[in-house]
py3Dmol code that shows the C-alpha trace and the ligand (Angstrom):
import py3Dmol

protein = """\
ATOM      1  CA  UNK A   1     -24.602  -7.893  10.103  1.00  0.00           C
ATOM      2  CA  UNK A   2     -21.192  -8.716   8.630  1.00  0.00           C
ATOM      3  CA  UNK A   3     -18.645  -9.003  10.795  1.00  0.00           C
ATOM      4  CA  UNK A   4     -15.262  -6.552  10.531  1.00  0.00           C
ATOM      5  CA  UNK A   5     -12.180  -6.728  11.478  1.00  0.00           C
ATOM      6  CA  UNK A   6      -9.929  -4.051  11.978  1.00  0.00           C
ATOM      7  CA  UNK A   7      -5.652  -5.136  11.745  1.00  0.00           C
ATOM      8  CA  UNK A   8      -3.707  -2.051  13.439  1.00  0.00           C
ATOM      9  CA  UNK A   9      -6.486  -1.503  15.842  1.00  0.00           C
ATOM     10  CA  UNK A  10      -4.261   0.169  18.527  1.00  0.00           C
ATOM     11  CA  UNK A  11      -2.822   2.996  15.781  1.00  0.00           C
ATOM     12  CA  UNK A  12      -3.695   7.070  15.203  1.00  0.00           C
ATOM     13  CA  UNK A  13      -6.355   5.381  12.744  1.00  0.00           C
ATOM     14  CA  UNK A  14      -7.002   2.416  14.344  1.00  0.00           C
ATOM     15  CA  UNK A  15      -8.425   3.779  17.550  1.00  0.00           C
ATOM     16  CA  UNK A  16     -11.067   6.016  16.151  1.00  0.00           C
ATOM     17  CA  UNK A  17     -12.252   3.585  13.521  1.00  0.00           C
ATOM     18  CA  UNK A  18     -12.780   0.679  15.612  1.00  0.00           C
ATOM     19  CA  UNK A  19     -14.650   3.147  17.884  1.00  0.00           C
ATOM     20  CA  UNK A  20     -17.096   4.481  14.739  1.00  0.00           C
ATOM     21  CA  UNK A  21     -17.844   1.344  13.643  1.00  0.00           C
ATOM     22  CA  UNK A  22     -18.826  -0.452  16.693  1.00  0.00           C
ATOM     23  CA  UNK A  23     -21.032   2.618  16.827  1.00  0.00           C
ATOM     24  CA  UNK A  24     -22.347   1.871  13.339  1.00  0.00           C
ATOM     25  CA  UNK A  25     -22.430  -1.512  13.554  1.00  0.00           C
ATOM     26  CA  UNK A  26     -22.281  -3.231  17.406  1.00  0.00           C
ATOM     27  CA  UNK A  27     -19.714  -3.881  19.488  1.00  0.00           C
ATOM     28  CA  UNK A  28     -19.762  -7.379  19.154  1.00  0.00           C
ATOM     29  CA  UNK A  29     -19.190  -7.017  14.932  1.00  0.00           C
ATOM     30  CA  UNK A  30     -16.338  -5.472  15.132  1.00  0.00           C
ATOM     31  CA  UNK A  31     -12.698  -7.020  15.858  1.00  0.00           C
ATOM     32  CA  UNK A  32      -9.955  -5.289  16.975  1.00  0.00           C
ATOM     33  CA  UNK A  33      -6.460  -6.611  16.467  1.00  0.00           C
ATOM     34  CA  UNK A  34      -2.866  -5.417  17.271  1.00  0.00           C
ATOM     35  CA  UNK A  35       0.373  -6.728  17.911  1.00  0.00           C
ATOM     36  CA  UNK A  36      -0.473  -5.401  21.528  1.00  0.00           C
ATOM     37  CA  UNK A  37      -3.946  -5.865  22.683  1.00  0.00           C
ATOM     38  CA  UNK A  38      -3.727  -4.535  25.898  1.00  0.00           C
ATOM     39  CA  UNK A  39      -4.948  -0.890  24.753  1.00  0.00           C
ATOM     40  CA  UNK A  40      -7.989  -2.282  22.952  1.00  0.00           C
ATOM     41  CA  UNK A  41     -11.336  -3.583  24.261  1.00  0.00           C
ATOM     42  CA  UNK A  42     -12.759  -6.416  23.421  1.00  0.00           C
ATOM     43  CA  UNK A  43     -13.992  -8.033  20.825  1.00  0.00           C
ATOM     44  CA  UNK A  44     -10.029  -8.116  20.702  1.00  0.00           C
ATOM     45  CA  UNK A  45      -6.497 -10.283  19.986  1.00  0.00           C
ATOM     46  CA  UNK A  46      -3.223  -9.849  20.164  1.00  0.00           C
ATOM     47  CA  UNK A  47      -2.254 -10.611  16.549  1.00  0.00           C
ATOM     48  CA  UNK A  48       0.691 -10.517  14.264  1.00  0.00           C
ATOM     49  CA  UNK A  49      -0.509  -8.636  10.517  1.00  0.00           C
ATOM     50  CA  UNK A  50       2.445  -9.945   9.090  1.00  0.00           C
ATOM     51  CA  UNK A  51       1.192 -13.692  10.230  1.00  0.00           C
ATOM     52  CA  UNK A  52      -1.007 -14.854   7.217  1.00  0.00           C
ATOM     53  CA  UNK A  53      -2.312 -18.366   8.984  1.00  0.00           C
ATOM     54  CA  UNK A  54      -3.069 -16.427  12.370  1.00  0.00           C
ATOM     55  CA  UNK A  55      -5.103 -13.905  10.737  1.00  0.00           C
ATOM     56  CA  UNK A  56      -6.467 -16.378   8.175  1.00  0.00           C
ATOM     57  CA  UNK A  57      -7.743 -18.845  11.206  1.00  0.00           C
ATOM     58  CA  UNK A  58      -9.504 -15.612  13.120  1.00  0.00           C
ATOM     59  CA  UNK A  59     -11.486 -14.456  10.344  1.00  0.00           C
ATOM     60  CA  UNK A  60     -12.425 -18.131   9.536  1.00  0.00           C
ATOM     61  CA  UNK A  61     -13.061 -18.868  13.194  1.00  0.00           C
ATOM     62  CA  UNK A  62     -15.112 -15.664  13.634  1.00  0.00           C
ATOM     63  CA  UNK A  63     -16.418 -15.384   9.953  1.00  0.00           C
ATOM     64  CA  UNK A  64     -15.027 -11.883   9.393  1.00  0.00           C
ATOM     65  CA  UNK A  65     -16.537 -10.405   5.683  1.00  0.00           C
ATOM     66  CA  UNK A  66     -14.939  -7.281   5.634  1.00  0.00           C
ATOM     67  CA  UNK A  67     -10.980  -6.248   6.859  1.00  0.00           C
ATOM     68  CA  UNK A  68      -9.470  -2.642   7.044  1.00  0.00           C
ATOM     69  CA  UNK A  69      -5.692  -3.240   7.156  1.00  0.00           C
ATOM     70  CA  UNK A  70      -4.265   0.157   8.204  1.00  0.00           C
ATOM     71  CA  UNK A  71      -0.879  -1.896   9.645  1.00  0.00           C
ATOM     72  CA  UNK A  72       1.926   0.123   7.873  1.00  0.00           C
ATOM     73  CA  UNK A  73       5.982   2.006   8.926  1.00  0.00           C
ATOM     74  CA  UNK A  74       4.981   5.652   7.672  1.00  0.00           C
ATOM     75  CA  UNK A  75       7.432   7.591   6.141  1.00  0.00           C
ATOM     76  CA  UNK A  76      10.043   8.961   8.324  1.00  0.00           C
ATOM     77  CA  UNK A  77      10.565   5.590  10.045  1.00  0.00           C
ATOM     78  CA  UNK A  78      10.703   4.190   6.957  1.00  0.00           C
ATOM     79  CA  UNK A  79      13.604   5.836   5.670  1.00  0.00           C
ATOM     80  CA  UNK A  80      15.098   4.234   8.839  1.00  0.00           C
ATOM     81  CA  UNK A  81      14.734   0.565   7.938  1.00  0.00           C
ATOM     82  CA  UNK A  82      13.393   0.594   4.096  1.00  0.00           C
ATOM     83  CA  UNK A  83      13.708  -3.143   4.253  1.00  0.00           C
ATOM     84  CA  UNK A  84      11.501  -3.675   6.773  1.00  0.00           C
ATOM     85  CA  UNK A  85       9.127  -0.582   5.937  1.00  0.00           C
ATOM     86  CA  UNK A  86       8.581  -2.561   2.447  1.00  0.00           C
ATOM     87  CA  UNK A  87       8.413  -6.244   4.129  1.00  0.00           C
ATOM     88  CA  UNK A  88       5.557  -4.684   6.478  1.00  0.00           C
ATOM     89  CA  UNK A  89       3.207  -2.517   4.054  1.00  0.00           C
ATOM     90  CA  UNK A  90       3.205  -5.490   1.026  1.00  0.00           C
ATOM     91  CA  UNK A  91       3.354  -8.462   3.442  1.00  0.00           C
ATOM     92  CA  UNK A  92      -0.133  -6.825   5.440  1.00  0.00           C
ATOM     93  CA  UNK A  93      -1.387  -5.685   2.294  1.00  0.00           C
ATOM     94  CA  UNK A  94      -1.104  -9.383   0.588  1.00  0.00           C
ATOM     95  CA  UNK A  95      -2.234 -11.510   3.123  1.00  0.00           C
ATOM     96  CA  UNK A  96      -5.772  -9.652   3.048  1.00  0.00           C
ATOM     97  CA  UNK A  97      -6.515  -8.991  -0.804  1.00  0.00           C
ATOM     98  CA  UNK A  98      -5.317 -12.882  -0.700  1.00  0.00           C
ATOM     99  CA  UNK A  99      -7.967 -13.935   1.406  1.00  0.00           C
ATOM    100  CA  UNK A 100     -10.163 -11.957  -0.738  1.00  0.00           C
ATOM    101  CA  UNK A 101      -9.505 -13.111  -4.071  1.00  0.00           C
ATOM    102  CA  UNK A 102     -10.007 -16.588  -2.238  1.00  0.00           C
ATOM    103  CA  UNK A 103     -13.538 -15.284  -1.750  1.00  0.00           C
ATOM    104  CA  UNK A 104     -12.827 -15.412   2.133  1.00  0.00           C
ATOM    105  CA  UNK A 105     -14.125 -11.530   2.174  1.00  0.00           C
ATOM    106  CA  UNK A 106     -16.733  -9.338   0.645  1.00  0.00           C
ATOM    107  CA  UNK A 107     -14.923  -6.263   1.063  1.00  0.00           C
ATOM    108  CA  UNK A 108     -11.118  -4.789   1.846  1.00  0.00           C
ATOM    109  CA  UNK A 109      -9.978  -1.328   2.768  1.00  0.00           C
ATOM    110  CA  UNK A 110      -6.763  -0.421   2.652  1.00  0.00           C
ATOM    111  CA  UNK A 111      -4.964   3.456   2.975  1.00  0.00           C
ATOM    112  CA  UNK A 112      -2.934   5.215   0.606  1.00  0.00           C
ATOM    113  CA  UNK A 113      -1.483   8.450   1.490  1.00  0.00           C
ATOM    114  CA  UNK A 114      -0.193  11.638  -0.476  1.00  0.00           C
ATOM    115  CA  UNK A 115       2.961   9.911   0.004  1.00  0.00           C
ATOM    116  CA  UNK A 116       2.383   8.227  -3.407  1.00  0.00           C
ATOM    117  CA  UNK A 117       3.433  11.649  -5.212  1.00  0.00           C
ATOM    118  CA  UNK A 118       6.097  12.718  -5.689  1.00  0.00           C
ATOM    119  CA  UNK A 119       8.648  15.795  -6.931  1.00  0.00           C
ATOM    120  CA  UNK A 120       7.339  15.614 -10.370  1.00  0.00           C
ATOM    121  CA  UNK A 121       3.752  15.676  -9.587  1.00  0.00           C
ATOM    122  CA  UNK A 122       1.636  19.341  -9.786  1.00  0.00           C
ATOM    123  CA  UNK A 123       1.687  20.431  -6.324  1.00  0.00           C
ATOM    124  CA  UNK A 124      -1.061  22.660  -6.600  1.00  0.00           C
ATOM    125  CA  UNK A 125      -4.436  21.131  -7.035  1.00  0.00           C
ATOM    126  CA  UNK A 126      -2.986  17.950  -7.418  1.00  0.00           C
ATOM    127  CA  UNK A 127      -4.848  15.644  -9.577  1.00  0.00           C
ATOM    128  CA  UNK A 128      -6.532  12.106  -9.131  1.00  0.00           C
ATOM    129  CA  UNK A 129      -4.904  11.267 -12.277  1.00  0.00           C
ATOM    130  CA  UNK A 130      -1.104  12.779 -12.644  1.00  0.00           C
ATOM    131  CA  UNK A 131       2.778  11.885 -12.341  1.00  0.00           C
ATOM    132  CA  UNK A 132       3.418   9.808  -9.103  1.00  0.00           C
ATOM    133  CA  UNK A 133       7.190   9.292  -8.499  1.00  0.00           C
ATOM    134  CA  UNK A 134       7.484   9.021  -4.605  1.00  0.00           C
ATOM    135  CA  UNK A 135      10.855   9.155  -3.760  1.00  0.00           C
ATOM    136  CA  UNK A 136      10.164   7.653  -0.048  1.00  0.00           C
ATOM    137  CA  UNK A 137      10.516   3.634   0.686  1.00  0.00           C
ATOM    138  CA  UNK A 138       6.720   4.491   1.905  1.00  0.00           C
ATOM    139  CA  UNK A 139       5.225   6.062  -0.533  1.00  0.00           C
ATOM    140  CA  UNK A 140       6.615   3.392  -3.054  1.00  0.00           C
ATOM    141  CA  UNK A 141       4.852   0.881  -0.621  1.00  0.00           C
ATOM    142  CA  UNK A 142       1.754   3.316  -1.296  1.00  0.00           C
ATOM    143  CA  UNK A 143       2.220   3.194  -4.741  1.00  0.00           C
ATOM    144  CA  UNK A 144       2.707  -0.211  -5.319  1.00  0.00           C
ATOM    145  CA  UNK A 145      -0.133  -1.115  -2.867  1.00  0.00           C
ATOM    146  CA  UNK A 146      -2.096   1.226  -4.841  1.00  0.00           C
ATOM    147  CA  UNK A 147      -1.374  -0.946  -8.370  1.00  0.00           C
ATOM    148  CA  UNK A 148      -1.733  -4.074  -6.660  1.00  0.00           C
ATOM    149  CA  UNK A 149      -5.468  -3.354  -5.295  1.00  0.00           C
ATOM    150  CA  UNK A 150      -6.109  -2.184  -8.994  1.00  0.00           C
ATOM    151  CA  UNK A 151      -4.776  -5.437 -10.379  1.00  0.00           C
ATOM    152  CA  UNK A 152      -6.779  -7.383  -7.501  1.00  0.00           C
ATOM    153  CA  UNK A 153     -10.188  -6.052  -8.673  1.00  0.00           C
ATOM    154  CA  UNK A 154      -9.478  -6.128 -12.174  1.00  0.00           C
ATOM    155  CA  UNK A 155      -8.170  -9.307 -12.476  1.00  0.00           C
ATOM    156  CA  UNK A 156     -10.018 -11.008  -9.378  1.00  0.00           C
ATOM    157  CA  UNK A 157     -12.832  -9.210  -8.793  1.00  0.00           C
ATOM    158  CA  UNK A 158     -11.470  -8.118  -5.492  1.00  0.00           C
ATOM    159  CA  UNK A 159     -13.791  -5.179  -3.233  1.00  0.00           C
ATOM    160  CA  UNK A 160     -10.730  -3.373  -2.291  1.00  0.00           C
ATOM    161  CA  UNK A 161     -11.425   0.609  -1.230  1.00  0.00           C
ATOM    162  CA  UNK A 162      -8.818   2.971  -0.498  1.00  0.00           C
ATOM    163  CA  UNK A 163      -7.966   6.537   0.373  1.00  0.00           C
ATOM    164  CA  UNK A 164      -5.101   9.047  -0.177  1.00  0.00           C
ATOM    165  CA  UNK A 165      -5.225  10.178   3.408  1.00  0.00           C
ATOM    166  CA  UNK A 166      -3.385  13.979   3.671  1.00  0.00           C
ATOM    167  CA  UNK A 167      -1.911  14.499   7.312  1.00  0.00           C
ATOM    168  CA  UNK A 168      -4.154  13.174  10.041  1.00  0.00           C
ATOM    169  CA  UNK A 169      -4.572  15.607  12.699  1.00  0.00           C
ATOM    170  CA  UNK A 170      -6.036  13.937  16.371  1.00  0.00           C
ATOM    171  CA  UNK A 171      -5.635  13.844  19.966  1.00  0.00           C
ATOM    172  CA  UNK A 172      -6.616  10.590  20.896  1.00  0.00           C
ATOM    173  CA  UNK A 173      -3.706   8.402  19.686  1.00  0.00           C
ATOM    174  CA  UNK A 174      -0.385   9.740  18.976  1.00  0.00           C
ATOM    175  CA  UNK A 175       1.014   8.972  15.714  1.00  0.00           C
ATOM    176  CA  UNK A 176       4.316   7.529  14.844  1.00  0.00           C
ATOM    177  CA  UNK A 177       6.864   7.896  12.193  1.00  0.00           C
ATOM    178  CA  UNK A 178       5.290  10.887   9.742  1.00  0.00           C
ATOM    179  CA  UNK A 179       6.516  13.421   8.208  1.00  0.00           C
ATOM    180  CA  UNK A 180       2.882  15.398   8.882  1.00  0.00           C
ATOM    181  CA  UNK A 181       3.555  14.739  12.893  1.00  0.00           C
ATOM    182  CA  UNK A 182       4.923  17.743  13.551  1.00  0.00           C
ATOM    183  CA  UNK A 183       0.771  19.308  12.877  1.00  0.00           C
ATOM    184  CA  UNK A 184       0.273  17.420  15.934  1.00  0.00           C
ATOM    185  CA  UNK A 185       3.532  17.518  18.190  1.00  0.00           C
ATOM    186  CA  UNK A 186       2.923  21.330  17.913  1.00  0.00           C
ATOM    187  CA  UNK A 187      -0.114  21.001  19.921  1.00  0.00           C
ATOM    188  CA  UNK A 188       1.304  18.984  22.953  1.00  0.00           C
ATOM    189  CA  UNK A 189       4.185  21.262  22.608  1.00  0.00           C
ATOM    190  CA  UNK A 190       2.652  24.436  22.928  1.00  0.00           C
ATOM    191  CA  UNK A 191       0.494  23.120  26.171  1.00  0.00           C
ATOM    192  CA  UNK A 192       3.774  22.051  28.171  1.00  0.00           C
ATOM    193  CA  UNK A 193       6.319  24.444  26.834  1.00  0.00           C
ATOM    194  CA  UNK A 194       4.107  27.340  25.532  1.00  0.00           C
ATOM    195  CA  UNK A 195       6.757  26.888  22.688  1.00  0.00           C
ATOM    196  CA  UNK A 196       7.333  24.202  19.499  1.00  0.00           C
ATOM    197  CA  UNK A 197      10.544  23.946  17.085  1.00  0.00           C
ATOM    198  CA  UNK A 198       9.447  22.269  14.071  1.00  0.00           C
ATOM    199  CA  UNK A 199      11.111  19.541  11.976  1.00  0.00           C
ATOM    200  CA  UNK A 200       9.695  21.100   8.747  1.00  0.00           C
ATOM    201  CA  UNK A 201      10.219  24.930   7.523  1.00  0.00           C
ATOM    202  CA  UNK A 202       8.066  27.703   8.217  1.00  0.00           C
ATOM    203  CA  UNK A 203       6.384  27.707   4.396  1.00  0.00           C
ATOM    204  CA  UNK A 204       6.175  24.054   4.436  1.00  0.00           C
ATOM    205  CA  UNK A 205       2.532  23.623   3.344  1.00  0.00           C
ATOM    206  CA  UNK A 206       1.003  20.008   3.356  1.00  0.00           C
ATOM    207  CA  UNK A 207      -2.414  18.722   3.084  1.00  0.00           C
ATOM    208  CA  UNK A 208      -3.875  17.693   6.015  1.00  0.00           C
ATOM    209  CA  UNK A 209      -7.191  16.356   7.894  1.00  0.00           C
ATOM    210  CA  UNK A 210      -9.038  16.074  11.250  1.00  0.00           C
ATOM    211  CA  UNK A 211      -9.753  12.677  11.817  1.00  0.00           C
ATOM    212  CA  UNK A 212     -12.963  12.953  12.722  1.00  0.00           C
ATOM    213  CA  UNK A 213     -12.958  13.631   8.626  1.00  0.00           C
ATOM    214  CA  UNK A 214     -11.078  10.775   7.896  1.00  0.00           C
ATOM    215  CA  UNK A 215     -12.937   8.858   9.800  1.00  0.00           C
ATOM    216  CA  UNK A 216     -16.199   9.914   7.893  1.00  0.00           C
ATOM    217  CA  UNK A 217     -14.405   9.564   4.442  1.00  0.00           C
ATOM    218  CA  UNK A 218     -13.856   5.583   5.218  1.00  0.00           C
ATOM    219  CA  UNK A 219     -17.242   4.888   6.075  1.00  0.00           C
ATOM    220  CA  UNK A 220     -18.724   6.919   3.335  1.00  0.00           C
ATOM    221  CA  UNK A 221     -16.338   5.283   0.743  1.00  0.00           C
ATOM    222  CA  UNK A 222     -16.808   1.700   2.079  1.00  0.00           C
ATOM    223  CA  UNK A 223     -20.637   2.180   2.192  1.00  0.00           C
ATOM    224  CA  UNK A 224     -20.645   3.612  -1.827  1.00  0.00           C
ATOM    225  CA  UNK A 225     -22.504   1.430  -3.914  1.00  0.00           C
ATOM    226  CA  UNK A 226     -19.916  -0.484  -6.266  1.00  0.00           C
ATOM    227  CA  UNK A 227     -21.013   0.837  -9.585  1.00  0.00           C
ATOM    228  CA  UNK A 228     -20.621   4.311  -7.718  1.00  0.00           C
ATOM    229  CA  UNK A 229     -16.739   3.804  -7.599  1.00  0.00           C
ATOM    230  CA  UNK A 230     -14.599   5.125 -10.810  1.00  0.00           C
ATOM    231  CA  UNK A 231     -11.243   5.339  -9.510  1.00  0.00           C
ATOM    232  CA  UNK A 232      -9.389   1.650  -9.185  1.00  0.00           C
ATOM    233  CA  UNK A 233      -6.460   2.785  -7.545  1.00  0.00           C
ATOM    234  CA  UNK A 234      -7.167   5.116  -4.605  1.00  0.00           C
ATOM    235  CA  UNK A 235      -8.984   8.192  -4.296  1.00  0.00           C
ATOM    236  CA  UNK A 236      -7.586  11.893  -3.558  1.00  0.00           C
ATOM    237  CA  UNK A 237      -9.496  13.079  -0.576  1.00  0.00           C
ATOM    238  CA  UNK A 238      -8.643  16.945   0.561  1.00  0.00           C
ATOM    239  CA  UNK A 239      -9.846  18.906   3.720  1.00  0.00           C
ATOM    240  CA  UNK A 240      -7.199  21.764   4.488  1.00  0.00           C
ATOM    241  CA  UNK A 241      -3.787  22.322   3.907  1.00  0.00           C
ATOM    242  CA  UNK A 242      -1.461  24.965   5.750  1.00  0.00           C
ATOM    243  CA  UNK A 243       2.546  25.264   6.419  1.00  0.00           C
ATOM    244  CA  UNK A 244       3.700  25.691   9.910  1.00  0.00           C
ATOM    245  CA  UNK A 245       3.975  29.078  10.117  1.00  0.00           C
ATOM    246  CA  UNK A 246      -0.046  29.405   9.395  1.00  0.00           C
ATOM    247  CA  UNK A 247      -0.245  26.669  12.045  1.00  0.00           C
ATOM    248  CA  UNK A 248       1.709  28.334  14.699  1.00  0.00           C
ATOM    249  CA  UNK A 249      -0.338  31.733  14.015  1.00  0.00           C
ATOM    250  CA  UNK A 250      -4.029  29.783  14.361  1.00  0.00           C
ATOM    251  CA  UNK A 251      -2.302  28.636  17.928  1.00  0.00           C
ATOM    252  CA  UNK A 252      -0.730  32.061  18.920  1.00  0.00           C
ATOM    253  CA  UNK A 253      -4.098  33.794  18.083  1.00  0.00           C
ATOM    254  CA  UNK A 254      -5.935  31.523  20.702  1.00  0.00           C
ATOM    255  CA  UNK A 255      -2.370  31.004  22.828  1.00  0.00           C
ATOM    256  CA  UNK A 256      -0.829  34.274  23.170  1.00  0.00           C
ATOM    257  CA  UNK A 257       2.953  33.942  23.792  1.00  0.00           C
ATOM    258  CA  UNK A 258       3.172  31.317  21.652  1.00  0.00           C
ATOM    259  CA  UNK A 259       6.334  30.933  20.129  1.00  0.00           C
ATOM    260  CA  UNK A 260       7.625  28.271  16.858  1.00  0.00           C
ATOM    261  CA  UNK A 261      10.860  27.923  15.724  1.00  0.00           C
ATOM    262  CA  UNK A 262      12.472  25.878  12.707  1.00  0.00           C
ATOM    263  CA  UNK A 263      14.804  23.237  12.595  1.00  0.00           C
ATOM    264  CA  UNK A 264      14.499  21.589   9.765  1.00  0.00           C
ATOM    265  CA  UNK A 265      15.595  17.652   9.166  1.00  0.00           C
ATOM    266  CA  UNK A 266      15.545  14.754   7.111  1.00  0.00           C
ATOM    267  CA  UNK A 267      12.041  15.121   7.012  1.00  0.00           C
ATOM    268  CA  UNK A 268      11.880  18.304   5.445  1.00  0.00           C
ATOM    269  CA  UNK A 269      13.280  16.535   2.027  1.00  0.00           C
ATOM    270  CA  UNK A 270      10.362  14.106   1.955  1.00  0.00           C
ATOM    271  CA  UNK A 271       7.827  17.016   2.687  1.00  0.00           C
ATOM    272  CA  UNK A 272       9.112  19.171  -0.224  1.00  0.00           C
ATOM    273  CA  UNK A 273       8.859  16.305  -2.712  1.00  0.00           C
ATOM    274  CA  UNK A 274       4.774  16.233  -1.452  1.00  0.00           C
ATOM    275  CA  UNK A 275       1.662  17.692  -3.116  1.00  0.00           C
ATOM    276  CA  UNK A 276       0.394  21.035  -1.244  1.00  0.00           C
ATOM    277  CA  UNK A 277      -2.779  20.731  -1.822  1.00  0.00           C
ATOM    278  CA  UNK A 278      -4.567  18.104  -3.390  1.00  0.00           C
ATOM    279  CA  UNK A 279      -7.925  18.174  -6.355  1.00  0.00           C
ATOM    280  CA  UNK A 280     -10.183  15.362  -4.971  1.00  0.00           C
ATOM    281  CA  UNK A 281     -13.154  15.849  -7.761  1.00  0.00           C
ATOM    282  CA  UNK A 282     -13.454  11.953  -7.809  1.00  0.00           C
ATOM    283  CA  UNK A 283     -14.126  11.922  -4.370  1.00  0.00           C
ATOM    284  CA  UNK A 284     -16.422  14.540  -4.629  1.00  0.00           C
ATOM    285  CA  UNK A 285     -18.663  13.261  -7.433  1.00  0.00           C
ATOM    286  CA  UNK A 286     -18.413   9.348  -6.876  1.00  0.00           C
ATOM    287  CA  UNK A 287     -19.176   8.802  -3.198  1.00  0.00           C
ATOM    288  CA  UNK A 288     -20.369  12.473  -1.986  1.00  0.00           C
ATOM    289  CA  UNK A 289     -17.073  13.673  -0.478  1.00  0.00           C
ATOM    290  CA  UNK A 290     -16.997  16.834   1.534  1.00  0.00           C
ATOM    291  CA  UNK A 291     -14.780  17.661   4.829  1.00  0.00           C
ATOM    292  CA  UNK A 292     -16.445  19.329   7.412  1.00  0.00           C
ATOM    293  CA  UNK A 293     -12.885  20.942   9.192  1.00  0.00           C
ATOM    294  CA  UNK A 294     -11.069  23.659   8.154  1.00  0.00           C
ATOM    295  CA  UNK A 295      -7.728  25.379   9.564  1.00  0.00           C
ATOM    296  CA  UNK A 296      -9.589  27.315  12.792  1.00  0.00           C
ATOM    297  CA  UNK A 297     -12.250  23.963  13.436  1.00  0.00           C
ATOM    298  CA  UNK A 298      -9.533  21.930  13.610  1.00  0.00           C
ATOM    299  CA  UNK A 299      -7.143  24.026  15.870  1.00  0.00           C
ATOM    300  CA  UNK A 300     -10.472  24.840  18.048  1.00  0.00           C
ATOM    301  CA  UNK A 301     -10.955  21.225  18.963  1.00  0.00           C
ATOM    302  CA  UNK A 302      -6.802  19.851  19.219  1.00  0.00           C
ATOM    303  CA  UNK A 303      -7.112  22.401  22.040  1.00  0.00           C
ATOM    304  CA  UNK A 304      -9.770  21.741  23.749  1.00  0.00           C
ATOM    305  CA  UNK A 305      -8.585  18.389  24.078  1.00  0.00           C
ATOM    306  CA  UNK A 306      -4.775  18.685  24.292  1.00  0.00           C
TER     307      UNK A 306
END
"""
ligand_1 = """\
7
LIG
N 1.131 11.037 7.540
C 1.950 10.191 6.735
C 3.384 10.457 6.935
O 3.710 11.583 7.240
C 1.630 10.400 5.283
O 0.750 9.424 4.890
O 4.183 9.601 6.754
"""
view = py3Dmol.view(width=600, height=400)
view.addModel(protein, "pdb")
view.setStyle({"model": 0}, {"cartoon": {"style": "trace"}})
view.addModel(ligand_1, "xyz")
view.setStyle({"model": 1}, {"stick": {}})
view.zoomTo()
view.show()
């Protein structure tokens, strides 16, 4: 069994795919590394992304085939510090597809995000192939990312996979920095304060996604058969999308008393210039793509947990 490494281990992502593929794969195949390693269990280090010979000398050491690299400043910290948002999400991204072309690894995966569009893209049914002018230091990252794992397998014959990820929705690991946070803030809101004012306007409406769908999309994308795979960039995947109004109602209806409201922010410019919902026939057709949670799934099991 190959042996996989996971670089942002700790993360909203992180957490739940080190935990499905140690339960694919073993325990003992699968690496988890963070700048902090105190939250993750072991196989695990304490390891700097942005350090090419440390990460180099652990997959030599433990002969690691396959890397997800989900290290990245989303977008509303990013807008923060663009110079460091852009250092982090190309620095992680080259060190790996590096040690690919090198023919260190079989196989790379690597997120995108809907952060890659932008104000001139469709909104509506937004399509694999369109306009992408992100306007966000983040979602040029994205973008750029996105062109530089096309040029990697084109040129270098480079495995590198990849997902638009919508708005991940979970309980186990906060997130940090997003402009989609708010889909989750709402739910530890409305549990302590039986009341949430949001960041983004009430007809805000975003594509989003349980993780437990996410989690599914990686594996099933990372698992396709090579020939399966079309798109060279990074594929659309949807599940549900919904504005915070329609968010606050699913709550109410199950939380009665619940109250939202609006403050918008910064934030709320980055979230306008986003699709609303997203056309992920590639997805779909080349590797089998279908979510299993829609609006009332989702808000079902973020409170039974929360
Ligand atoms: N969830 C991310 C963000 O809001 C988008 O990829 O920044």
């Amino acid at each position: 069994m190959n042996k996989v490494l996971v670089l942002g281990a700790g993360g909203q992502i992180g957490t739940e795919l080190v935990a499905a593929l140690r339960a694919e794969r073993g325990q003992e195949n699968v690496w988890a590394a963070d700048l902090r390693a105190d939250a993750l269990t072991a196989p695990c280090v304490a390891l700097d992304a942005t350090d090419a010979s440390a990460v180099r000398a652990l997959v030599e050491r433990e002969g690691i085939r396959e890397i997800y690299q989900l290290v990245a400043m989303l977008s509303a910290t990013g807008e923060k510090m663009p110079d460091k948002a852009w250092a982090l999400n190309m620095d992680t991204l080259f060190i790996v597809l590096d040690m690919a072309k090198e023919g260190l690894l079989d196989r790379v995966f690597w997120p995108s995000s809907i952060a890659a569009f932008g104000p001139t893209t469709p909104r509506l049914g937004t399509p694999q192939y369109t306009v992408m002018d992100p306007t966000t230091v983040y979602g040029v990252s994205k973008l750029s990312g996105e062109l530089w794992c096309q040029y990697y397998r084109q040129k270098f014959g480079v495995d590198v996979r990849s997902l638009r990820y919508p708005g991940l929705i979970s309980w186990k690991t906060p997130p940090g920095g997003g402009t989609t946070d708010y889909a989750i803030d709402i739910f530890h809101a409305a549990r302590r304060d039986g009341r949430y004012t949001s960041f983004l306007g009430p007809e805000t409406r975003l594509p989003m996604m349980h993780m437990e769908d996410a989690i599914r999309a990686t594996l099933q994308l990372m698992a396709a058969p090579k020939e399966s795979l079309t798109v060279q960039t990074s594929y659309n995947v949807a599940a549900v999308d919904f504005t915070p109004a329609e968010l606050a109602a699913a709550i109410a209806k199950r939380m009665p008393g619940f109250a939202i409201d609006y403050a918008p922010d910064f934030r709320q410019a980055i979230a306008n210039s986003w699709p609303q919902r997203i056309d992920d026939a590639e997805a779909r057709r080349d590797w089998g793509w279908t979510p299993r949670y829609d609006l009332d799934a989702l808000v079902d099991d973020m409170m039974a947990h929360i």
